[in-house]
C-alpha positions as CSV (number, residue, x, y, z in Angstrom):
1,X,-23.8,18.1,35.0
2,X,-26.0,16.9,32.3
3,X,-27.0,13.0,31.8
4,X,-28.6,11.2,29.1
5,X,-31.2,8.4,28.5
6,X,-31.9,5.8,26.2
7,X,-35.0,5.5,25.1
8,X,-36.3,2.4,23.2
9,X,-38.1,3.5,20.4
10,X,-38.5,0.3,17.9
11,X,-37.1,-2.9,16.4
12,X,-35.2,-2.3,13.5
13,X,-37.5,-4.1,10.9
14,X,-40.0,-1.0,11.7
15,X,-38.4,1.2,9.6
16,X,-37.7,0.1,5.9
17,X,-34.4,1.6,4.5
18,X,-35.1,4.8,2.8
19,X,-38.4,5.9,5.4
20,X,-39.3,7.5,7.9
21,X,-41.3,7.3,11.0
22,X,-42.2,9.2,14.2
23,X,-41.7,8.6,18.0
24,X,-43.0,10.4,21.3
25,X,-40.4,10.6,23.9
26,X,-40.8,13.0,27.2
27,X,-43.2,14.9,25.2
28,X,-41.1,15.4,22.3
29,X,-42.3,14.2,18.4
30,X,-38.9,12.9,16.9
31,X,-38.6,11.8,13.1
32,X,-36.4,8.5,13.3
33,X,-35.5,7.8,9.4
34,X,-33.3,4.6,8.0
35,X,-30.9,6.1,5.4
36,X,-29.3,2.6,3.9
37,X,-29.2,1.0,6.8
38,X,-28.4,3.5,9.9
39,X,-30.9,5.3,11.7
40,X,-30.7,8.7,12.2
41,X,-33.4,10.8,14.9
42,X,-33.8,14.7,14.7
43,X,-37.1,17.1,15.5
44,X,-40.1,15.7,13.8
45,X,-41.2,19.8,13.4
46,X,-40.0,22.2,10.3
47,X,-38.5,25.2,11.5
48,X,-40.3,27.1,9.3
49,X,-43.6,27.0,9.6
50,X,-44.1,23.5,12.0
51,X,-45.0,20.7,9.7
52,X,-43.8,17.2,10.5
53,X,-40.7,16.5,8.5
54,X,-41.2,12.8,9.1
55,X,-44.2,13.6,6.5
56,X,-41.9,14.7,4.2
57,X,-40.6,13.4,0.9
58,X,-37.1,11.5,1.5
59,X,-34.4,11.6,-0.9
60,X,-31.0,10.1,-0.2
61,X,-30.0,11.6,3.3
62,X,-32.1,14.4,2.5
63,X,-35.8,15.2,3.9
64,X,-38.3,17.8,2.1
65,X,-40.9,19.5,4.5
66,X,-44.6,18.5,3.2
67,X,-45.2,22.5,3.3
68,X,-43.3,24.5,1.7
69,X,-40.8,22.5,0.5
70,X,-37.4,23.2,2.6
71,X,-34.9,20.8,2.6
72,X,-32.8,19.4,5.7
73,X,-29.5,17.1,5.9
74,X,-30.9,14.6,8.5
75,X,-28.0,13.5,9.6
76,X,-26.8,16.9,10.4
77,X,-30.0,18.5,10.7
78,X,-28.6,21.5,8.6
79,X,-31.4,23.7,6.6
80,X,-30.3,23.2,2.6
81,X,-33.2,25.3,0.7
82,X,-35.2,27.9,1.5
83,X,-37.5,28.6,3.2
84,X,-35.9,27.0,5.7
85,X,-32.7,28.6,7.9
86,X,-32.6,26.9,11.2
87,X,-31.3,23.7,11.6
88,X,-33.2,20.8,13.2
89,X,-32.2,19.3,16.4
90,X,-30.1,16.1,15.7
91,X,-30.4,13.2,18.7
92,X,-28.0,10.1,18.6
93,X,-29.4,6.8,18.0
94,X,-28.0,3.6,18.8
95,X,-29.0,-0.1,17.7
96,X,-28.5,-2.9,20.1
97,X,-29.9,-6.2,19.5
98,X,-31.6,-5.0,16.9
99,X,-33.1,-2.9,18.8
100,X,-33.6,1.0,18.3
101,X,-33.0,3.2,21.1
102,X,-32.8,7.4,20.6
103,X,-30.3,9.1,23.4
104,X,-32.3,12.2,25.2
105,X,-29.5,14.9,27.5
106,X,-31.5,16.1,30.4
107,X,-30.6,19.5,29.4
108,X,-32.2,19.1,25.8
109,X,-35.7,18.4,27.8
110,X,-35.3,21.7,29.2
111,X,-34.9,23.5,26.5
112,X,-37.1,26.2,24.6
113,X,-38.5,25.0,21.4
């Protein structure tokens, strides 16, 4: 049986709307980004060729990878444009008190990269 964690990463006034920023939890790099208003955590790493997403050029709910220029859904972590075809791993966030906390499963710790 798998169990989860919250993990407080940030107060909300850390992230302006329409940014993006980047957290360490458990030895993970996570890119937490504010798309009007609701955050929004997935791997901070491109698929493709490992550059940090959170890096990247932000447009609408959409991220561009500093590289080469791949595009992923963030809140879905789906690839959109080559060269990318992987999705990202998506992680739930919640905001209580205005504060930001990202959800980690036990069984996504263990996981391969």
């Amino acid at each position: 049986m798998s169990s989860s964690e919250l993990y407080r990463v940030c107060h909300v006034s850390e992230i302006a709307e329409g940014t993006a920023g980047s957290v360490e939890i458990a030895g993970q790099r996570l890119g937490l980004y504010n798309i009007g208003g609701k955050f929004f955590a997935i791997d901070d790493r491109c698929t493709h060729a490992m550059a940090f997403l959170s890096e990247g050029h932000i447009d609408g709910d959409t991220v561009e990878c500093p590289l080469h220029g791949g595009c992923f859904h963030i809140p879905t972590g789906r690839p959109l444009t080559p060269p990318v075809r992987t999705p990202v791993r998506v992680y739930p966030v919640h905001v209580i008190d205005d504060q930001v906390y990202i959800q980690i499963d036990d069984d996504e710790n263990e996981q391969e990269p």
